[in-house]
C-alpha positions as semicolon CSV with decimal commas, in nm:
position;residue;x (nm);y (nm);z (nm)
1;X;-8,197;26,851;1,162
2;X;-8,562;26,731;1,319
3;X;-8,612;26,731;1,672
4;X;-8,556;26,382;1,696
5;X;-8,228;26,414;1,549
6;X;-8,103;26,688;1,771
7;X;-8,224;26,505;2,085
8;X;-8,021;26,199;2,001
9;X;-7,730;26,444;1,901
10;X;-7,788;26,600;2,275
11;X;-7,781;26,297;2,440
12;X;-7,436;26,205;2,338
13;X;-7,343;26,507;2,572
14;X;-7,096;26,452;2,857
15;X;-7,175;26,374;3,223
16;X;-7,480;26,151;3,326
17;X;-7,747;26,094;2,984
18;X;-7,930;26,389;2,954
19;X;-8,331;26,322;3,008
20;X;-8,533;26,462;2,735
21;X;-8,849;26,550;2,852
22;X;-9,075;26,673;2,586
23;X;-9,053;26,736;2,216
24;X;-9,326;26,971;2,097
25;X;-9,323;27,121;1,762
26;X;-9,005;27,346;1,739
27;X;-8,919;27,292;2,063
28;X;-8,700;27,009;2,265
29;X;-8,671;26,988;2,695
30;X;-8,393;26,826;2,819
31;X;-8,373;26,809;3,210
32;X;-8,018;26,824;3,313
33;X;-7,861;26,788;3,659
34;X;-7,648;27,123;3,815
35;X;-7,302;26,943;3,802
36;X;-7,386;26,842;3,450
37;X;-7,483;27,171;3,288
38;X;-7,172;27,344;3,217
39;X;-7,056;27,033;3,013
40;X;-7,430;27,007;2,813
41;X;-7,375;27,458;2,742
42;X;-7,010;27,388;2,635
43;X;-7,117;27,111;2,398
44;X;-7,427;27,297;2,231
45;X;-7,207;27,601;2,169
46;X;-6,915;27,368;2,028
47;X;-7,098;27,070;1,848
48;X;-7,448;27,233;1,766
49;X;-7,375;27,596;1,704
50;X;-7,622;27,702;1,949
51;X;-7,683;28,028;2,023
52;X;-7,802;28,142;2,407
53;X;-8,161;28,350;2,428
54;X;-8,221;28,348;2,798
55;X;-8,248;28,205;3,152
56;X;-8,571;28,140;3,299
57;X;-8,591;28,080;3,692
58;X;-8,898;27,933;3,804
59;X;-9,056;27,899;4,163
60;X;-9,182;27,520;4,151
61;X;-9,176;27,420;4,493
62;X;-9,574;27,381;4,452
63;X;-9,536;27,145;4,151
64;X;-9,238;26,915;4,250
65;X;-9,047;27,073;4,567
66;X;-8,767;27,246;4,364
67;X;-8,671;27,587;4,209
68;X;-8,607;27,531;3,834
69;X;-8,357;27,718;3,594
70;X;-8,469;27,719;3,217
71;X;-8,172;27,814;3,003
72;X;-8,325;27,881;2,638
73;X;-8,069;27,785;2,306
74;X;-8,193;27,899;1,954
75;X;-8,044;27,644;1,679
76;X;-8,112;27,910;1,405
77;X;-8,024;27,701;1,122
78;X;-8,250;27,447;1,261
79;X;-8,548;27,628;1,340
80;X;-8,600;27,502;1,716
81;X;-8,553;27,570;2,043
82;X;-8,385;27,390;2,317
83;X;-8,395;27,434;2,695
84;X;-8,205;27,275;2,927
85;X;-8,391;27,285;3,293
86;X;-8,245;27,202;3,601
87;X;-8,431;27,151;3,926
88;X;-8,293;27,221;4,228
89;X;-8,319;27,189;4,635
90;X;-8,428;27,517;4,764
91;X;-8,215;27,445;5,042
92;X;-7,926;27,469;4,843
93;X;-8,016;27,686;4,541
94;X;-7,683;27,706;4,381
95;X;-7,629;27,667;3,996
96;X;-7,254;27,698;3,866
97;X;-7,256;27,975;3,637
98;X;-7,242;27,985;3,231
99;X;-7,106;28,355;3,185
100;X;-6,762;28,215;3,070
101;X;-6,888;28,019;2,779
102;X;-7,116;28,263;2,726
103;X;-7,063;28,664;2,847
104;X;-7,460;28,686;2,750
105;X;-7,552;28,457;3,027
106;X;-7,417;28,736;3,259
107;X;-7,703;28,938;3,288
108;X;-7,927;28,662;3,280
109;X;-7,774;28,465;3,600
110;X;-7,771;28,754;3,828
111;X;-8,157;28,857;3,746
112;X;-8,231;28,459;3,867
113;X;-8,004;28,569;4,155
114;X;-8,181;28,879;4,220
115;X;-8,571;28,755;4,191
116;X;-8,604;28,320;4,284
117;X;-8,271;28,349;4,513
118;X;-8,093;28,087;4,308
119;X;-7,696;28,173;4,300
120;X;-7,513;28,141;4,007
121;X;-7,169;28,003;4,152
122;X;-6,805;28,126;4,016
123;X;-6,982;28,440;3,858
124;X;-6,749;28,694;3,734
125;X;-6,927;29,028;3,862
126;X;-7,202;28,839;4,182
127;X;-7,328;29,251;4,207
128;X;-7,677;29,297;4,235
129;X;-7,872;29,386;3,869
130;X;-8,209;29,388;3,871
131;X;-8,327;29,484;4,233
132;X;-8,317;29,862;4,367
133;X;-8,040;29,949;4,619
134;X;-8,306;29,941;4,940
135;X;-8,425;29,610;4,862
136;X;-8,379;29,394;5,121
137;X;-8,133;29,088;5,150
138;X;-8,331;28,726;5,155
139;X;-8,640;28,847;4,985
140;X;-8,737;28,745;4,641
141;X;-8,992;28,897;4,447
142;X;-9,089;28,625;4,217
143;X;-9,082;28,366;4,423
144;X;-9,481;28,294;4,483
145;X;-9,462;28,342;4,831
146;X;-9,387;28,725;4,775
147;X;-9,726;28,902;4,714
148;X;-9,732;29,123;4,434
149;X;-9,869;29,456;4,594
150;X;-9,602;29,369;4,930
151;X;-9,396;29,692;5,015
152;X;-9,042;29,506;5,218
153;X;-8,920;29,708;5,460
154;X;-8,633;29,924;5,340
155;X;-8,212;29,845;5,405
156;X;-7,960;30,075;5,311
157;X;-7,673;29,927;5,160
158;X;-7,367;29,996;4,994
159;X;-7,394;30,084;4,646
160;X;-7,101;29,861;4,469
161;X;-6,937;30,075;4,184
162;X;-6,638;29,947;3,996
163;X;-6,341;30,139;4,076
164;X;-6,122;30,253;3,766
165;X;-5,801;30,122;3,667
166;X;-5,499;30,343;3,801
167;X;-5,413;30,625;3,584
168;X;-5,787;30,680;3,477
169;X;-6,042;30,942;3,579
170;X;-6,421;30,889;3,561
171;X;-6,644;31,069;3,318
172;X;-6,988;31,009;3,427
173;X;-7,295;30,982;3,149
174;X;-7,670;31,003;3,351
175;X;-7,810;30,868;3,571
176;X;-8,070;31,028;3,303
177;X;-7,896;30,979;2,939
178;X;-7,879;31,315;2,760
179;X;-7,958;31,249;2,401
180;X;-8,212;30,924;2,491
181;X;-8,364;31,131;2,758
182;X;-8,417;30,783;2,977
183;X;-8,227;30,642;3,285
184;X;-7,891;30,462;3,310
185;X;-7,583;30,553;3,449
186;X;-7,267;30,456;3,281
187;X;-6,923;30,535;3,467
188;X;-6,670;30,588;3,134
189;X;-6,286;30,518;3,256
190;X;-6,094;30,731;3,069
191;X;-5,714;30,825;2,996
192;X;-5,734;31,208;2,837
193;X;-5,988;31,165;2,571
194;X;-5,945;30,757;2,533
195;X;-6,190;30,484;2,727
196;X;-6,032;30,224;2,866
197;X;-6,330;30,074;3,076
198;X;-6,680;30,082;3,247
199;X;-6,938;30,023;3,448
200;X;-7,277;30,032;3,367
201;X;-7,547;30,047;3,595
202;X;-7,931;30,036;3,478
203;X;-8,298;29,882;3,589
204;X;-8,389;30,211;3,700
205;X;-8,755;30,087;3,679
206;X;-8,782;29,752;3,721
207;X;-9,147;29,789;3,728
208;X;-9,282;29,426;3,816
209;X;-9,476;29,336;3,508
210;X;-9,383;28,991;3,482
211;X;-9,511;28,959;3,863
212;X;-9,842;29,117;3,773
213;X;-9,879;28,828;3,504
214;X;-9,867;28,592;3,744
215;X;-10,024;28,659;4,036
216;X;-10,271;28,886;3,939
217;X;-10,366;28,910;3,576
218;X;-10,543;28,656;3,343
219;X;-10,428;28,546;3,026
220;X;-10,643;28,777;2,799
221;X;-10,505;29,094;3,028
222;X;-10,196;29,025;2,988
223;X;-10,134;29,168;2,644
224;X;-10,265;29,549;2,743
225;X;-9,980;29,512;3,005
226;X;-9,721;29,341;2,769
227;X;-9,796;29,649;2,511
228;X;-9,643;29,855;2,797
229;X;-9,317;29,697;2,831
230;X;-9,136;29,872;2,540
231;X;-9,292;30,271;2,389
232;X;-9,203;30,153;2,035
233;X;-9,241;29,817;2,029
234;X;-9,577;29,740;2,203
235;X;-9,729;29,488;1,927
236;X;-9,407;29,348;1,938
237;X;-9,453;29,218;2,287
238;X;-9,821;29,177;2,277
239;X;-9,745;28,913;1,935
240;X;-9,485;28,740;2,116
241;X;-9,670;28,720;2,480
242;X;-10,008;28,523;2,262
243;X;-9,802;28,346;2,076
244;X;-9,649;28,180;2,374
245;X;-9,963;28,075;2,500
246;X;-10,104;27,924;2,190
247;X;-9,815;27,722;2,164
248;X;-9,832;27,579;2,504
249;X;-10,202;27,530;2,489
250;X;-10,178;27,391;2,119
251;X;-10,416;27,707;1,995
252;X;-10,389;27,746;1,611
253;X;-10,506;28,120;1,482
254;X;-10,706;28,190;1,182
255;X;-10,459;28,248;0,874
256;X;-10,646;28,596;0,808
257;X;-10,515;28,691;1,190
258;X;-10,163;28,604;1,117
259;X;-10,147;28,841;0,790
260;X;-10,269;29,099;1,046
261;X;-10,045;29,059;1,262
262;X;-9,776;29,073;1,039
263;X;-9,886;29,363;0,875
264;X;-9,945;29,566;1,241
265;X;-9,534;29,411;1,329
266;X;-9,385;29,559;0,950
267;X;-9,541;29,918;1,072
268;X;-9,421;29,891;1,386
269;X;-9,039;29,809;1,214
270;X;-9,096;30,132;0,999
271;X;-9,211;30,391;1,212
272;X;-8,951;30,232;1,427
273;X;-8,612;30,250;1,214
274;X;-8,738;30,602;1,108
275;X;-8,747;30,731;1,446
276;X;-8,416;30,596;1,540
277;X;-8,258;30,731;1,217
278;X;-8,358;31,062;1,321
279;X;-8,243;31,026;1,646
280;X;-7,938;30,891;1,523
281;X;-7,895;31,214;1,329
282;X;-7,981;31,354;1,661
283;X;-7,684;31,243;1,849
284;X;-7,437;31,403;1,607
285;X;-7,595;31,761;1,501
286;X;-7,698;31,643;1,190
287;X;-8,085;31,790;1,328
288;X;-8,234;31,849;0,967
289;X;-8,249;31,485;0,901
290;X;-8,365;31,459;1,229
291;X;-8,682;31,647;1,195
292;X;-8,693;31,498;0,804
293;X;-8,713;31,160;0,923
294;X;-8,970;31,216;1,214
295;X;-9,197;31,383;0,945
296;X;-9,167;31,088;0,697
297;X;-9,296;30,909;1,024
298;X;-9,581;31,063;1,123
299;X;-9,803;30,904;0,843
300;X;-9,725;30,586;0,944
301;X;-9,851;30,692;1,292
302;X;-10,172;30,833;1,176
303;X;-10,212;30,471;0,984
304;X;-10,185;30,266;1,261
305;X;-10,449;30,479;1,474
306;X;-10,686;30,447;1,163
307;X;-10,650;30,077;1,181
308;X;-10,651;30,000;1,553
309;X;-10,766;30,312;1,701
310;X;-10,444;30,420;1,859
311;X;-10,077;30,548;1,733
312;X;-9,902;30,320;1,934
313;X;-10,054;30,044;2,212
314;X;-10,319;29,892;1,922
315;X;-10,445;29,692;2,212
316;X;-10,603;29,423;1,948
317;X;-10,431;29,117;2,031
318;X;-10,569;28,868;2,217
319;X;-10,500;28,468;2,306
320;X;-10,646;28,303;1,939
321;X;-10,604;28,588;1,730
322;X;-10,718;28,922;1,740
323;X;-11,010;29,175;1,868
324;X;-11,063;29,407;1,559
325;X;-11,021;29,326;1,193
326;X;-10,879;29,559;0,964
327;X;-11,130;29,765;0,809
328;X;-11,311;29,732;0,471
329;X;-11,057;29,989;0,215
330;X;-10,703;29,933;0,423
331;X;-10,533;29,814;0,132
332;X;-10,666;30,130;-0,075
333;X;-10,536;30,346;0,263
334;X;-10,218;30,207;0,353
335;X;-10,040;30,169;0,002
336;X;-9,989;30,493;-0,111
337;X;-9,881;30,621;0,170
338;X;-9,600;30,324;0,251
339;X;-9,546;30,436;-0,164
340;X;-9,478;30,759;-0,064
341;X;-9,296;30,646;0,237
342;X;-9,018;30,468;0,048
343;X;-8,973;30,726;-0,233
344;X;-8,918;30,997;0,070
345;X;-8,679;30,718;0,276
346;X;-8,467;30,711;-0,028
347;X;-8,456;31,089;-0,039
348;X;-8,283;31,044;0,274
349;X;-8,074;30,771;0,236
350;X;-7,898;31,001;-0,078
351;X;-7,839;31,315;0,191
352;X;-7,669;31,021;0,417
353;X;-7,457;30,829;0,134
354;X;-7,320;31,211;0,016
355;X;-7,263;31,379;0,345
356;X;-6,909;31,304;0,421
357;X;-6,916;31,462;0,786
358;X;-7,185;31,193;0,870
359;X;-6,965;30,896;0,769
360;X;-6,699;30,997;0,894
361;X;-6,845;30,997;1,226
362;X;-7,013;30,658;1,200
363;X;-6,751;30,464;0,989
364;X;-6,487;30,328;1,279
365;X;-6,709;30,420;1,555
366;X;-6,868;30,102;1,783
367;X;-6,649;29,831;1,643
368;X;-6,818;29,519;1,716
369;X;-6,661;29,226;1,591
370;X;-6,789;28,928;1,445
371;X;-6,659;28,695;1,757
372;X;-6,768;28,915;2,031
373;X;-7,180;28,947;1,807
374;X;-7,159;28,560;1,822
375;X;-7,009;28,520;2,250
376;X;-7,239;28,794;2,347
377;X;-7,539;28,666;2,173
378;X;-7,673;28,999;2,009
379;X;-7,972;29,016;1,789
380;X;-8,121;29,217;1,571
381;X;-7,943;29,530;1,358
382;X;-7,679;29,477;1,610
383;X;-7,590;29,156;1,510
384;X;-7,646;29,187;1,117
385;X;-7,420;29,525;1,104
386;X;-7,130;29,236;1,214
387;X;-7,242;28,999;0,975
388;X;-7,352;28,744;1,209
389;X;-7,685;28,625;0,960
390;X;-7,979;28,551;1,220
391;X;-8,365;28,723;1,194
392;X;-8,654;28,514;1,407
393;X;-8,864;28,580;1,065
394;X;-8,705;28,314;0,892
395;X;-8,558;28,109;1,171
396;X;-8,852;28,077;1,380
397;X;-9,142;28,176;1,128
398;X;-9,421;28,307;1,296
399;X;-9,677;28,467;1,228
400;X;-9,790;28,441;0,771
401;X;-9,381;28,543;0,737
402;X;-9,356;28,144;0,599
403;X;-9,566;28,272;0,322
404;X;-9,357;28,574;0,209
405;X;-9,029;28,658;0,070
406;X;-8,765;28,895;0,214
407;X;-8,397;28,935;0,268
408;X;-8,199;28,939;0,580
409;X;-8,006;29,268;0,530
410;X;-7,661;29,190;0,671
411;X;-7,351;29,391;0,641
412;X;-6,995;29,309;0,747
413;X;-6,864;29,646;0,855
414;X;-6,891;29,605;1,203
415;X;-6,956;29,941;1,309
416;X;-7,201;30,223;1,348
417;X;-7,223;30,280;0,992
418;X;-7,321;29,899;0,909
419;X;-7,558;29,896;1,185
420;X;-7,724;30,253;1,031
421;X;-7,680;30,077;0,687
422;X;-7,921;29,762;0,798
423;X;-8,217;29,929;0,936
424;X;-8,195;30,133;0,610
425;X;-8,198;29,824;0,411
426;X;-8,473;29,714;0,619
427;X;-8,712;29,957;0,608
428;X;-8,735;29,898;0,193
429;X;-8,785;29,508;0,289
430;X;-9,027;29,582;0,564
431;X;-9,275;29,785;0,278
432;X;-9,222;29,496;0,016
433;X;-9,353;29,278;0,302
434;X;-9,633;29,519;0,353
435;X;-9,735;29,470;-0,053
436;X;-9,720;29,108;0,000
437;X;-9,927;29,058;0,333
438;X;-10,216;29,334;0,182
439;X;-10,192;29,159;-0,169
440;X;-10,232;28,771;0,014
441;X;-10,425;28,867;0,284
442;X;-10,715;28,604;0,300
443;X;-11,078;28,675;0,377
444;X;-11,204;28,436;0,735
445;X;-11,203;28,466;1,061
446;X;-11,033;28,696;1,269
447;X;-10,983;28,501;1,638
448;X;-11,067;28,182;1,757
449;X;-11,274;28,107;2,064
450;X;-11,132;27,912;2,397
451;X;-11,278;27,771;2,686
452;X;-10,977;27,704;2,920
453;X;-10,599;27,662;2,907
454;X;-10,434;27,340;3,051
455;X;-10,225;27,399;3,293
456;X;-9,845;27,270;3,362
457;X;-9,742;27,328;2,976
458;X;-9,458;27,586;2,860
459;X;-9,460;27,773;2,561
460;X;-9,147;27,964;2,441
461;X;-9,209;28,257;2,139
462;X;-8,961;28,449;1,946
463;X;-9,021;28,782;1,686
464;X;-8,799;28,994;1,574
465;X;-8,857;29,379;1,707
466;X;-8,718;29,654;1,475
467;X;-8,468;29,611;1,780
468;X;-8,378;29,245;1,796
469;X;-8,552;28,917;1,894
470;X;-8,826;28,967;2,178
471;X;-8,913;28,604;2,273
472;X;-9,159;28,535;2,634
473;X;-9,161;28,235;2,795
474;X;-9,497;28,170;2,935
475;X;-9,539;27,840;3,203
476;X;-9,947;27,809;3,195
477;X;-10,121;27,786;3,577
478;X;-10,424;27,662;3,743
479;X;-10,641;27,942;3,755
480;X;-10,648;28,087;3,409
481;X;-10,356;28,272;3,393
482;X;-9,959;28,215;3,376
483;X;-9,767;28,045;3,658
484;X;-9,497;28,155;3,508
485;X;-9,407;28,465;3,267
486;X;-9,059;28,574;3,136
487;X;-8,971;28,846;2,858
488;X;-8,668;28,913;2,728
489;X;-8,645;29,240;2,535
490;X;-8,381;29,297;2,251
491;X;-8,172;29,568;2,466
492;X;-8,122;29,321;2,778
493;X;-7,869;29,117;2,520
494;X;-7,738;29,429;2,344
495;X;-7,660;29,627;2,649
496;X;-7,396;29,409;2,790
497;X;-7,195;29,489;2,477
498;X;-7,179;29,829;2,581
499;X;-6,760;29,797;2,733
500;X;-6,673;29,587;2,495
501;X;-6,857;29,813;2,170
502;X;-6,640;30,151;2,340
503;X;-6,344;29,950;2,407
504;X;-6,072;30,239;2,255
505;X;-6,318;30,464;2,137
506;X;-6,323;30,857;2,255
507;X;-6,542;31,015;2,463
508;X;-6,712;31,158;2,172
509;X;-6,786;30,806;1,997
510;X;-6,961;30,735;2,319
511;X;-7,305;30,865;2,232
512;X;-7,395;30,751;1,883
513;X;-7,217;30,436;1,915
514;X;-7,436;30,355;2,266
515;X;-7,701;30,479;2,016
516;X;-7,690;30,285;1,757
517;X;-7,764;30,012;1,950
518;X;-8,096;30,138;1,943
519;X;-8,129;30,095;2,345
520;X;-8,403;30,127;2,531
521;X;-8,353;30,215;2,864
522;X;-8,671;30,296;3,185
523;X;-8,733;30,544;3,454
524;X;-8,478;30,652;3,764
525;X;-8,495;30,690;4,132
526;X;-8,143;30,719;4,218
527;X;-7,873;30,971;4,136
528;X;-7,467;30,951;4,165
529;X;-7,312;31,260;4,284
530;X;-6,901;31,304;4,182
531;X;-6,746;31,557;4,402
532;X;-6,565;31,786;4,168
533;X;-6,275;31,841;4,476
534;X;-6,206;31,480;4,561
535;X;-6,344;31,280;4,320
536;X;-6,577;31,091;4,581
537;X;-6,876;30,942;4,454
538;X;-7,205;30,981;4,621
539;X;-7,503;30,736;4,562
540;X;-7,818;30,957;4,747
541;X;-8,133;30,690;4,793
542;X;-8,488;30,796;4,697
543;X;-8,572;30,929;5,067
544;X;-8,308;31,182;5,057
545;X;-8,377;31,296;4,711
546;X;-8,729;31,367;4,876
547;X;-8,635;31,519;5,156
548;X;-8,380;31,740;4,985
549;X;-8,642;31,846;4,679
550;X;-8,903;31,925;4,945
551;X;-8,620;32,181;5,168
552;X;-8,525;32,345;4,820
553;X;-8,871;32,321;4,705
């Protein structure tokens, strides 16, 4: 369908007409009022097979006297993006809640909750996500009266932890993840060896990067800050974070900086896959494949610093293109050692496919079905190790991957093993796309030059991270840089899966089927204590971790 044809589709919608209010491109803004929006969800799930990304909540009280809510819908098939905004009275900044049509909105509704103030009414878990225990009640970070360097004075509060069901005990994992070696704390409710429930509790390090970008940064800054968000997936977020703005300022990029790109986002998926696959062998004992896999890596590495000057932030992109071209014999540099690459990957894949011990702890492990993919709204290997058939490469091109051919690697097994089984797959597509992009790559210019940036235009972005979809919203300001900036990584999505992916697992499916979600999880400050007597748990707050390091120290 065009975006004409889905607007008129839209506006057959229950409740009041819906009021589209701009069709750009591949993307369509309806406004919709609060009483209206559960109806307009419903029907995009039901009639147009949408598929939720994201909320967005906006302070806008300077532009029209309201706080906004931006709920983002990908119609894969269709190649476009719809977002359904609402505006509302900050004097009563309620919004009635999506989670139920979609458990992927969860997340989402609480982090508006947590940072604008806007309350997301008949929410199944109201808990605080995002913000640290001492945060304060009534204060809102992203709102733009909050400065971005303000320190709030600190409340104590009580730490809300779901209680298990009767009959269960708690087995604790963190609050720093053993294998991962990063920070979350998830509360396993067990019976003997059997789960039957969670809670998870993460944003260790909610580090206020999205508050830097607008308030303090300009827009050709913000990538060397986006390139921090994720350690693997820094072009990732750099790609999607320019992208964003071109498309709200109408920028078009030489073709010879899109190849590049592409070719910089196909490394980052290798040297990506391969490190999870060792970790993945990791998890399990299996540490020979481990330290096999990180070695096939380590070329790759050493390719992208010859390139860009660094292994992993290439700190090259920039708003119309890029800073550095690549240099004069990369094609003569980089295929033989993606050659060698793929005839060592295979090596590997042949010790997996014959190792019975490794199967059987994958096969059956993490079942994920079909149904729940599609409510929660996963992405990435996730999602195509259940079958569901969705990759931003082909359903949102970007970047030259219009001009190249590849297959989606999708497998219907539904569990650990499938999800292992697509990044393999992947990694052989991601070095045919390497051939193509060095073989097509056309000669030009690398960037092109801007004066200024409009401001008062939205721009939404999608790419698909060896993870998942990344896709940044960007809402372009007055003074040269965003009024408004919102990422959503891969993991945020394919975290809340989490109870429903160890629903009657064991305690020892826990790890590798958590890992092979591929998470990515950020640093701690707080620590749960479980009295081994009485069972009690015990949240201690950053002061008296201090103050207890310092009488020990």
């Amino acid at each position: 369908m065009t975006v004409l044809t889905i607007a008129d589709q839209l506006s057959k919608a229950p409740g009041e007409k819906i009021c589209i209010e701009r069709m750009d491109g591949d993307t369509l803004v309806a406004n919709v009022k609060g009483v209206d929006l559960v109806d307009a969800v419903r029907y995009l799930r039901d009639q147009m097979s949408a598929r939720f990304m994201y909320s967005v909540g906006e302070d806008a009280r300077q532009q029209n006297g309201c706080f906004d809510v931006n709920q983002v819908f990908s119609l894969d098939h269709d190649k476009t993006f719809v977002v359904l905004r609402t505006d509302l009275d900050p004097a009563d900044a309620n919004i009635p809640s999506s989670t139920s049509l979609f458990p992927a909105a969860n997340w989402h509704e609480r982090e508006v909750r947590d940072l604008i103030g806007i309350r997301p009414l008949g929410h199944p878990d109201p808990r605080r996500l995002v913000l640290p225990d001492d945060f304060p009640e009534d204060v809102y970070p992203l709102r733009h009266d909050f400065h971005y360097d303000e320190h709030p004075p600190i409340e104590v509060h009580k730490v809300e932890l779901k209680t298990p069901p009767r009959g269960a005990s708690l087995f604790p994992i963190g609050p720093f993840y053993p294998t991962l070696e990063e920070p979350v704390f998830i509360n396993l409710f067990v019976e003997g060896e059997h789960i039957v429930g969670m809670d998870y509790r993460g944003f260790y390090a909610h580090r206020g990067i999205e508050k830097l970008g607008d308030s303090k940064l300009t827009y050709q800054q913000v990538p060397q800050i986006a390139e921090r968000i994720c350690g693997i997936c820094g072009f990732v977020h750099s790609t999607t974070y320019c992208q964003a703005v071109e498309k709200a300022a109408g920028i078009e990029i030489p073709e010879r900086a899109r190849y590049i790109r592409t070719i910089l986002l196909e490394l980052e998926r290798v040297h990506s896959h391969l490190l999870w696959l060792g970790l993945a062998c990791h998890f399990i004992g299996f540490d020979t494949l481990f330290m096999q896999s990180w070695r096939i890596r380590e070329p790759v590495m050493w390719l992208t610093e010859y390139i860009t000057g660094n292994r992993k932030t290439y700190g090259i992109n920039r708003i119309g293109g890029l800073t550095r071209d690549l240099p004069a014999d990369a094609k003569e540099r980089i295929f033989p050692v993606i050659d060698r690459i793929e005839q060592q990957v295979m090596q590997v894949v042949d010790a997996i496919l014959q190792d019975g011990s490794l199967a059987a702890r994958l096969q059956g492990s993490g079942i994920l079905t079909l149904e729940d993919a599609r409510d929660y709204c996963v992405i990435g290997p996730t999602a195509r190790g259940s079958g569901l058939d969705i990759d931003a490469r082909r359903d949102h091109p970007f970047a030259a991957y219009a001009d190249l051919d590849f297959e989606v690697c999708v497998e219907n097994g539904c569990d650990s093993w499938a999800r292992t089984m697509v990044r393999i797959r992947e990694l052989s597509e991601a070095i045919k796309l390497l051939h193509q992009a060095l073989d097509k790559l056309p000669q030009g210019e690398i960037a092109t030059s801007i004066d200024s940036i409009a401001p008062h235009n939205a721009g939404i972005s999608a790419v698909e991270a060896p993870r998942g979809e990344v896709s940044h919203y960007v809402m372009t300001g007055t003074d040269q840089r965003p009024l408004r900036w919102r990422v959503r990584a891969p993991s945020y999505n394919n975290l809340q899966i989490i109870p429903v992916l160890l629903r009657g697992m064991t305690i020892a499916d826990a790890p590798i089927s958590i890992g092979s979600l591929d998470p990515c999880f950020s640093c701690t400050e707080r620590m749960g204590v479980i009295d081994k007597v009485t069972g009690a748990v015990r949240i201690y707050t950053r002061d008296e971790l201090l103050r207890m390091s310092q009488q020990k120290g």
